[in-house]
Phi, psi and omega in degrees: 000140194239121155269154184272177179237159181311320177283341185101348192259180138274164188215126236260113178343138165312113163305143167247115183272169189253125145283146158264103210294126195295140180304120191289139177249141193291351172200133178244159167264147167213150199267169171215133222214101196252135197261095174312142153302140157102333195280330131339352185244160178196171148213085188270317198035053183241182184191096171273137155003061230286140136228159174085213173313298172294333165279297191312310176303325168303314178289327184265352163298354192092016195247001167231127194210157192259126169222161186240121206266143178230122199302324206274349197301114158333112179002256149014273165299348163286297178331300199289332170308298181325281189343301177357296218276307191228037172275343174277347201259004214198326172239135151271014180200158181266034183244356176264178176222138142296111170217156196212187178258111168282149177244160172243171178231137207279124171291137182089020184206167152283350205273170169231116201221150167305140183288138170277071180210153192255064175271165196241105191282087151295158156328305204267335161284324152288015175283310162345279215286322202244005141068179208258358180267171202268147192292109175268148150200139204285132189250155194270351182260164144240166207272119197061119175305345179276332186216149178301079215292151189318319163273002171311145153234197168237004158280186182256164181265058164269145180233127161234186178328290232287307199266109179255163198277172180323138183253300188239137182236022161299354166269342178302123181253357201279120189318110142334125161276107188291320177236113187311335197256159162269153170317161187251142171295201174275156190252153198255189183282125209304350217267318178299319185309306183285335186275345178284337197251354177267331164277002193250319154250011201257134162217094174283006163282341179276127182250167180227150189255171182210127185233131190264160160225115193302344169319303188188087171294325190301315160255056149277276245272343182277328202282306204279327176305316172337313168301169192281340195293329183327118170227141184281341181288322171324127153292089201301126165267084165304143185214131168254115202321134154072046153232125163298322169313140192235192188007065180280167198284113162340285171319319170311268212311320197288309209265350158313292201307343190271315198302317181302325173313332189292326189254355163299149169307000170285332173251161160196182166120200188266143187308127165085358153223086187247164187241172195255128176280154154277068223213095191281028165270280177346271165342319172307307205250024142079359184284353185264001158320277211278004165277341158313305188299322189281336172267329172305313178323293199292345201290340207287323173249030182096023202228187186252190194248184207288327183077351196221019193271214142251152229270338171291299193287331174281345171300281193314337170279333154267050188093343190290198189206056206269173208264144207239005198295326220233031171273115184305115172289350190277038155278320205256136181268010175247118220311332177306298201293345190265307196273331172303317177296280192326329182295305210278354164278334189256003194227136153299153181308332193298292191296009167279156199267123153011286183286349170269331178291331169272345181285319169309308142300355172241007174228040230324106134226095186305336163288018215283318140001298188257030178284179176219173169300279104079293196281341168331316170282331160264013152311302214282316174323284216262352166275327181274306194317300173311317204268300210301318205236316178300322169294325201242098175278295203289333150280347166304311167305320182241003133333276157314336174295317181294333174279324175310314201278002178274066184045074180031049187277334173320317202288322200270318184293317195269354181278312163297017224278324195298299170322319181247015151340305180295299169337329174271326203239175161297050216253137186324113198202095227261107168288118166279157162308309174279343172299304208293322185291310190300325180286032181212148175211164202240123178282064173314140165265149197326158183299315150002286204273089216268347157302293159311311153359292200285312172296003183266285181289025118336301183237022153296290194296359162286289191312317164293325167290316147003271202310321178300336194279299201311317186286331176278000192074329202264057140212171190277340211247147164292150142301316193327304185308302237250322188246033170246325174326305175289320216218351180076025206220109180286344178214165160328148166267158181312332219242343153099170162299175178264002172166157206279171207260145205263132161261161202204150147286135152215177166264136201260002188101162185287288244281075165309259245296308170309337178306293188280350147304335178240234187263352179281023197282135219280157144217223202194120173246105211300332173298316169283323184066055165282097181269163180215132186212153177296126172258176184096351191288113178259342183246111156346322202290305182268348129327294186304324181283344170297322183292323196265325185273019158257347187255326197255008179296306204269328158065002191082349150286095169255000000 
């Protein structure tokens, strides 16, 4: 509305500002600061903030740790994230469970109190609770169930609104603990491991069906994970969309899903040294969650683990140090960055050009400025580190978040590093002749039968000479070929098969050719771990030649 004025103009109605309420972001970082039972009590019965002396101690027990909380995340999925994080620092064995309290903190204070609410703590209530100050929570253990912790008391820890923490410690008399971490054990046998982890977490009375489209299982199964029904604990039944065929074999199925992880936009880089892309879409949409989700998954049921990350990026990701001097820059794909690495490995500092020297400095390392030739071989070091592992932190983080979130398997992997390596990485593992024979037993028909009897072994001593030809190069076929044929499987799974792989007899008929021209061709039941091979075959030639056109037939699908 306009009034006129004394001059002839108008002039225009008092603005009404709006406030705009600022845009919620969907992942925030926060620090979290988990609290021993006992350590918090005195009696005082108050219960404060840590500062000082007391956070820096908290910190070297290992009990402040930084994480990126996403508002949308479920009771359930916050709780397991927490757990993640300081379930190694509090159980010694994976038969305990972590469990704690959230605390809040009164704004404009040090106190601290349980929240008076029956609320179900999702990602956006802690978030709530925890206000712009760093995330508390009272753990129900104390830290390490083996040694005495500094801080025990002997009272219980229940804490309310009411009962507030600790004030003054100068009374404290209680023996310093030199060392803060409980020891790491030995690392066990990857086979005990995964079976511990399987009997702890698997319920294989629950079945979950899952229907696929063989064109591209890999996003069936990301489709299918999606769902609400979806549980990685489940026993999966697979069905393939408009096919009768049912419960097709798992194992078949795990290691198809690693090889499509292998080829998603989340890795990239030379096959079997692959790196985490850089792709905030990806991220945004959560994938590098479910690809976390997706290897616990297959490892939780016998199936194998990705194979393909590379053995320098899986160090740094559990911790390590590993020596990067002789690291192929033909690793990293993207082709600029491979010719700066070649430049800054093969030249001296005098000869770097301006613009490398800022490219160096912008992947910080700024000293690049005073450096010397000298310094060069730990330039290039701390330069593959930044491109391989630091540029993409935050995707790595919710990788490992995605394994954490399967019953702590990340927690299992990095205690374990040395033990699931062949599982993460590429690591080379030379299928032997004799490995290959020991997985098999052969289903004679009675002696009795004195005919068949003879014609099977017939071609058993066919099959053993095969096998010497296969082993010798003098065929197009592999063992790999012959036991991805049989069983879907490129390599043993960590966890060995569930029985041993069976040969088995049929009759091919007077019409040899038709025998190798038609459906009497050996085939495989990947499901069964079956081979089926014709008997009477007396020549080695004709075996192979039968064996290769069923394996390039078969296509890895059976």
């Amino acid at each position: 509305m306009v009034v006129p004025v004394a001059h002839g103009m108008t002039r225009p109605s008092k603005l009404k500002w709006k406030r705009i309420p600022p845009t919620k972001t969907s992942l925030v970082v926060k620090d979290v600061i988990c609290l021993p039972r006992g350590y918090y009590l005195s009696q005082e019965d108050r219960h404060t903030v840590p500062k000082g002396k007391e956070r820096s101690e908290l910190a070297a027990m290992g009990l402040i740790t930084r994480m990126t909380i996403d508002n949308s995340w479920l009771p359930h999925e916050m709780e397991s994230r927490i757990s993640s994080l300081f379930r190694s620092r509090f159980c010694s064995g994976y038969d305990q469970t972590f469990t704690f309290t959230y605390l809040q903190c009164l704004q404009g204070s040090r106190v601290l109190f349980v929240p008076d609410t029956q609320l179900q703590w999702s990602g956006e209530q802690v978030l709530k609770i925890a206000g712009h100050g760093p995330l508390f929570i009272l753990c129900h253990l104390d830290f390490s169930s083996e040694i005495e912790c500094k801080w025990q008391r002997n009272r219980a820890p229940v804490i309310t609104r009411h009962d507030y923490s600790l004030g003054d410690h100068k009374d404290d008399k209680v023996k310093r603990v030199e060392s803060t971490r409980p020891a790491t054990p030995v690392e066990e046998d990857l086979n005990a491991i995964l079976q511990t982890y399987r009997e702890q977490n698997a319920t294989p009375e629950i079945q979950i069906h899952m229907y696929l489209r063989r064109r591209n299982i890999f996003r069936s199964a990301v489709k299918g994970m999606g769902k609400k029904s979806f549980s990685i604990k489940a026993s999966p039944v697979f069905h393939f969309k408009g096919e009768k065929d049912d419960d097709w074999p798992r194992r078949e199925y795990f290691r198809l899903i690693m090889l499509g992880l292998q080829e998603s936009s989340i890795l990239e880089g030379r096959r079997g040294h692959l790196l985490f892309a850089y792709d905030q879409d990806a991220l945004e949409e959560r994938r590098y969650h479910t690809a976390g989700v997706m290897v616990a998954w297959s490892l939780l049921h016998g199936g194998p683990g990705p194979n393909c990350l590379h053995k320098s990026l899986y160090l740094l990701m559990c911790g390590h140090s590993p020596s990067l001097e002789d690291f192929s820059c033909t690793d990293i794909a993207d082709v600029d960055v491979q010719m700066k690495l070649q430049q800054i490995s093969s030249t001296s500092f005098q000869r770097l050009t301006p613009n490398l020297c800022e490219w160096i400095a912008d992947c910080g390392i700024p000293g690049i400025y005073r450096a010397k030739t000298k310094d060069m071989t730990s330039i290039y070091t701390h330069l593959v580190i930044h491109w391989i592992y630091h540029r993409v932190a935050s995707m790595i983080s919710q990788f490992t978040e995605g394994l954490n979130s399967c019953g702590g398997m990340w927690d299992i992997m990095k205690a374990n590093s040395a033990a699931f390596m062949p599982v993460m990485t590429r690591t080379e593992h030379v299928l032997t002749l004799k490995q290959f024979r020991s997985l098999f037993e052969v289903f004679w028909s009675p002696l009795e039968s004195t005919g068949p009897r003879q014609a099977e072994e017939i071609t058993i001593t066919s099959w053993e000479r095969f096998l010497i030809m296969v082993n010798e190069q003098h065929t197009s076929l592999s063992l790999v070929d012959l036991l991805v044929f049989i069983t879907g499987e490129d390599q043993i799974p960590p966890l060995g098969f569930h029985k041993k792989l069976s040969i088995r007899f049929y009759n091919h008929g007077q019409d040899h050719h038709h025998a190798v021209y038609n459906v009497c061709l050996p085939h495989a039941s990947t499901c069964a771990l079956e081979l089926h091979l014709p008997r009477g075959v007396a020549s080695p030639s004709g075996l192979k030649f039968m064996l290769t056109r069923a394996v390039n037939k078969s296509l890895g699908l059976n």
